[in-house]
C-alpha angles and dihedrals in degrees: 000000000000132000121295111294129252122202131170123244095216140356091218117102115270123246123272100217147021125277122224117266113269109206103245112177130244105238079057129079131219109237115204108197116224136196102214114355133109120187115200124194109283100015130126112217131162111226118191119217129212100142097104084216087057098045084055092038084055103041090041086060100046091044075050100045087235144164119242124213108214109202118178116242110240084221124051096193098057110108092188114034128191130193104280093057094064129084109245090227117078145143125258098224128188109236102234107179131358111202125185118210127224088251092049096258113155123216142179128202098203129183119204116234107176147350106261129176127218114249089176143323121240127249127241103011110126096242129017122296114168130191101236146189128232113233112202127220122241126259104183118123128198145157085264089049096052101043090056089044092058083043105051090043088059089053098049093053094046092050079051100047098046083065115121079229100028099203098231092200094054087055095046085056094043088057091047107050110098094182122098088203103045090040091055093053090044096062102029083056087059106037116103107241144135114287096237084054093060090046093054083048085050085051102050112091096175110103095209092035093052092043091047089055090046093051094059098047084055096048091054087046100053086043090056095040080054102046083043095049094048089042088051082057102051093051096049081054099048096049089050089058095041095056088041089061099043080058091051092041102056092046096054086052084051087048082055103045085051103055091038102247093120091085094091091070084046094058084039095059080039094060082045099058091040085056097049089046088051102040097068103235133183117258092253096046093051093050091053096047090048085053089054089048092058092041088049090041085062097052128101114239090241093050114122088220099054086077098052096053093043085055099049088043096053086050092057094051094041100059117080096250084162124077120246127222103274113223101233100249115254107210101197091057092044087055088055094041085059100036082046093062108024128048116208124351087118092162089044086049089045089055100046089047090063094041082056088050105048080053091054102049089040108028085173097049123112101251124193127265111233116211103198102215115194149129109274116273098029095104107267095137096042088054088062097048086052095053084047082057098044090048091046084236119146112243131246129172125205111196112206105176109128091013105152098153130086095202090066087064099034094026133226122299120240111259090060107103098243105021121165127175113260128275089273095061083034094065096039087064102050090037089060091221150089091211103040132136112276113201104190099189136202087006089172097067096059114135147229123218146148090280092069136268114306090192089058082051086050097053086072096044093053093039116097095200096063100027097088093070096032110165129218109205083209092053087029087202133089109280102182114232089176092111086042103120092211117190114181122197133196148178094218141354101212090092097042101101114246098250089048093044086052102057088069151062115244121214109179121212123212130205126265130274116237093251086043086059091045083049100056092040097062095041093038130004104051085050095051097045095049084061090043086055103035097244124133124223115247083059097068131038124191115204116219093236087055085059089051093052092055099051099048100030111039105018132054108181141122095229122034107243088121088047089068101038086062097041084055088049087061098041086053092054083052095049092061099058094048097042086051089045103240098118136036097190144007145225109195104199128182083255086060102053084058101058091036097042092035113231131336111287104204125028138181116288109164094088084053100040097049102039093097129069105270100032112113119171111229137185128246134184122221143183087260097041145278125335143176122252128199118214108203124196130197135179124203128168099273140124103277104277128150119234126194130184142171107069100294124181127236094261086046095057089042094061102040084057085050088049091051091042090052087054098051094046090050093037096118088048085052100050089248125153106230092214091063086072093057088037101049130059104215118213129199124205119178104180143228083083089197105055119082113239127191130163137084100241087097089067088106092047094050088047095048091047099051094047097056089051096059107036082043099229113121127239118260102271093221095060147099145188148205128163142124109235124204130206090268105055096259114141098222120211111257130192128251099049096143096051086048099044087056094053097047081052091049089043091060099250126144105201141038136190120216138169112277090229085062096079090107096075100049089094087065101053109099116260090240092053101048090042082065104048142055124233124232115188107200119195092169141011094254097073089050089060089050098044096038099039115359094063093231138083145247141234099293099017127132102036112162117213 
């Protein structure tokens, strides 16, 4: 509770001088609208004027002898309030005293008579006068009456006296109102609530129901000036002890320093400074951590705070603030350090040769940061590793999968318990160099949560205009990350957000070919895998036909991490029979994966599935790689609707309905009756069932499939599609096609059709993918239809490549 409020009516200057008298008449009242104020019956509050329509409204009812009605503004802020913005419910109030101040300042002492309501308020007087009715208090007095009267004035005098100044004359005149009414409004006047509180407590006429609501507000009151008073308490304890301990703590240091055992923290600051001599610092950062030594110097032993500058000392001599000696960059062994680990990626291994070159001709230059896309498996990490090799850098890796907090990337400021610089720092540390090889990887899964953005950390960590003066909020000084050699890899871009993305330079990485994972296996993974398993090896040979076994028949993957895994199933197997004695050596066939791997487990189903009339084989790009993707058509009697089915996304829906459009609007070209459409519902089924799909690059396949529905001829069995289709029978360019083509070629296919404003990517298809298939350039549907189902070809079908 706290003394009666006082609230302004306005903040604009009053008025200097008197306004004429305006005839209001007497059956009226004049309103003076207030801030924060509300008046109840039977109290005495000083109001402060400033509104010019107020001061006359004022003046108008003292030269009149008149009564005021104060009524509280909905909205505090509001300079010039109309009707609408009062409460309806006010108090008629005696003016007792006007005083004017020496800076002409106006001011009222009113005392509330009685609670009135606005009937409505009179035109064209220049500040508000209302016609009101009188609302009289209630009088009745019962058992139930009485019991919340005694409780609520026990209430009142405990919320008083729990004051830090219990105003003794406020609790003599709680203990001596016998009146509910005038009890309620008295406590209510002087407890400290909101004003819109006070105003639903004005509002309320019923005499149980007002005390009920007052009651609560004074129970909430008396539980926070308890909880204020014990935490009061508390504070002033625990700053007693604290301050007792400082004391104890001094004179114990004096005790040391006395009997001479204080010499161990004197050859510790001493260790401190030896290490910042030694560590080449900046200028600004020595500074700062000579500043941390004095201040630790000062410092008791015991002191909570010792740890945490010793901590944050030993992190600043520990780091490599100084350059190392760079090895001068030898690009033909670079060139055999990157054909020795990886197969294939020519292009990838091209690029990276004249990244290393570029370093090595401007080893100040601002080189540009590569960021390896690509589905998982396919090498993204290992590349980096090889260029770490070929620079002579050592090689750290920063995962950031799952990475939501800022603070990861930026690290934690000081006066946190626990703080540690971020991951960066983190990794300049373990790494033992300024200029090492920064491997940021699965940049794609970064995070958002409530603890900030870590990608917007990331944009001045990849930017190599800003690098050179990163700050750790944990150092709180520059560390430069300029030297820094940062590669990024990914999965997809799609989630990197677009400034990030743009501060690099993207190298996408496609799956392997069939003949490319028999390849690596050979040079790498069965290798690998007789070390993994402890086998030599002149005591386990793998037959070709076995790998490609493997690979066709019991993985389906762009990279080759599942290769090995099963590779690593059969050497296992092996390594039984040699550790119990019962072979010496071992010839793993084809027949033998079987038996050791259990049957196949994909075949090929594009001969089955495309074998009916309204089954077209289409092309899809994934996370993981590229994929094929039966579209399957079915007619059934109906009413000409449109069903689709398997998870499809909204783009998806949408161009399978221009497909069906395109059908209908070419069906006479077609040899298709125009009835069947309002005869036949047409259902559309893409499987798996149970995976989500969403693009538009399946729009030939959905045309291709419809049409050979309804003109009942099936789709080439040897062939797949991608391609977006527009309205118009134009076949539109889509993205993914190297990833696609490869898997049309692993999938046992031998053509593909593909936009004609896809040429561009041709270059990047791998040589054994495009050696398998034929190309098939579509400019308009109508070429599709020829080349899938009419046997022959289009305008720009056939081509060989």
């Amino acid at each position: 509770m706290s003394s009666a409020d006082q609230a302004s009516v306005s903040d604009e200057p009053s008025a200097a001088a008197a306004r004429p008298s305006v005839s209001i008449p007497t059956d009226a009242l004049i309103m003076i609208p207030v801030r924060n104020t509300v008046l109840f019956p039977g109290m005495i509050a000083p109001i402060t004027l400033g509104r010019p329509e107020a001061i006359a409204a004022t003046q108008q009812a003292m030269r009149e002898q008149r009564q005021i009605g104060i009524l509280l503004q909905r909205d505090a802020e509001l300079n010039e309030p109309g009707p609408d913005d009062l409460y309806r419910i006010g108090t008629v109030a005696n003016i007792i005293r006007y005083l004017t101040g020496p800076d002409d300042t106006h001011h009222v002492v009113c005392q509330g008579v009685q609670r009135i309501r606005v009937l409505d308020f009179l035109p064209g007087t220049p500040f508000p006068a209302a016609r009101v009715l009188n609302i009289p208090e209630p009088t009745t007095r019962s058992p139930e009456i009485e019991a919340r009267f005694l409780n609520l004035q026990r209430q009142a005098i405990e919320a008083t006296e729990l004051l830090p100044q219990a105003p003794q004359e406020l609790i003599a005149i709680l203990r001596s109102t016998t009146s509910p009414s005038v009890l309620a409004d008295l406590a209510t006047s002087y407890m400290d609530i909101k004003p819109r509180d006070k105003q639903e407590i004005l509002e309320t006429v019923d005499l149980a129901l007002r005390m009920d609501k007052v009651s609560r507000h004074l129970a909430e009151r008396i539980e926070i000036l308890r909880l204020s008073n014990e935490i009061g308490q508390q504070t002033k304890a625990t700053f007693d002890g604290r301050q007792r301990e400082a004391i104890l703590r001094e004179q114990m240091a004096t005790i040391q320093r006395q009997l001479g055992e204080g010499d161990g923290k004197a050859q510790e600051v001493a260790e401190l400074n030896a290490a910042i001599a030694k560590a080449e610092m900046p200028a600004d950062v020595e500074s700062q951590a000579r500043r941390e030594v004095r201040r630790y110097e000062r410092m008791p032993d015991g002191a909570a705070e010792a740890g945490m500058v010793r901590s944050y000392l030993d992190w600043l001599t520990e780091l490599p603030w100084g350059l190392p000696e760079e090895k001068s960059i030898d690009i033909a062994e670079a060139r055999r350090i990157l054909d020795e680990d990886h197969y294939g990626l020519e292009k990838i291994k091209s690029r990276i040769i004249e990244y290393l070159a570029v370093r090595k001709l401007a080893p100040e230059g601002k080189a540009p940061i590569l960021c390896f896309a690509g589905p998982p498996g396919v090498g993204k990490t290992s590349l980096g590793q090889s260029i770490a090799r070929a620079m002579g850098r050592p090689f750290v890796r920063v995962s950031l999968g799952g990475v939501h907090d800022e603070a990861e990337i930026r690290g934690h400021r000081r006066t946190y318990i626990g703080a540690l610089p971020g991951n960066i720092i983190q990794a300049i540390k373990k790494a033992g160099a300024r200029n090492c090889v920064m491997m940021l990887d699965e940049l794609d899964k970064l995070g958002r949560g409530v603890q900030g953005d870590p990608s917007a950390a990331m944009l001045e960590v990849l930017d190599p205009e800003q690098n050179g003066t990163f700050r750790d909020n944990y150092l709180g000084v520059p560390f430069d990350l300029s030297r820094v050699v940062f590669i990024a890899t990914a999965n997809m871009l799609d989630t990197v957000p677009g400034p990030l993305l743009d501060r690099m330079e993207v190298i996408s990485l496609a799956g392997y070919t069939a003949d490319e994972k028999l390849q690596i296996a050979q040079r790498y993974l069965v290798r690998r895998q007789l070390e993994a398993n402890g086998l030599k090896a002149d005591q386990v040979e793998i037959d070709p036909a076995a790998l490609e076994l493997m690979i066709k028949g019991y993985t389906r993957e762009a990279g080759v991490r599942n290769l090995e895994r099963e590779i690593g199933r059969a050497f296992r197997h092996v390594a039984v029979q040699i550790a119990d004695g019962s072979k010496d050596r071992v010839a793993l066939t084809a027949q033998e994966i079987t038996t050791i791997l259990g049957p196949p487990r994909f075949e090929n189903e594009v001969a089955m599935r495309t074998s009916i009339p309204g089954v077209a084989t289409g092309l899809a790009w994934t996370p993981v790689g590229g994929d094929i993707l039966f579209i399957e058509a079915s007619r059934t009697p109906g009413r000409g609707s449109l069903i689709l089915t398997g998870q499809l996304g909204e783009v998806m829906r949408e161009s399978v309905q221009a497909a069906l459009t395109l059908v209908k609007s070419r069906a006479a070209q077609l040899g298709i009756d125009p009835a069947t459409f309002e005869k036949s519902d047409i259902h559309v089924h893409v499987p798996a069932g149970a995976t989500p799909k969403d693009g538009p690059s399946a729009g030939v396949a959905m045309f291709t499939a419809l049409t050979s529905l309804l003109t009942d001829r099936t789709v080439r069995s040897d062939t797949a599609m991608t391609g977006e289709i527009s309205l118009r029978g134009l076949v539109l360019p889509v993205g993914g096609i190297k990833e696609k083509v490869v898997a049309a070629a692993a999938a046992g296919l031998t053509r593909v059709m593909l936009p004609a404003r896809n040429r561009r990517d041709y270059d990047d298809i791998p040589a054994s993918a495009r050696d398998k298939l034929e190309f098939i350039w579509l400019e308009r549907v109508d070429e599709a239809i020829a080349a899938a189902i009419g046997g022959e070809t289009g305008s720009r079908v056939g081509e060989k490549s």
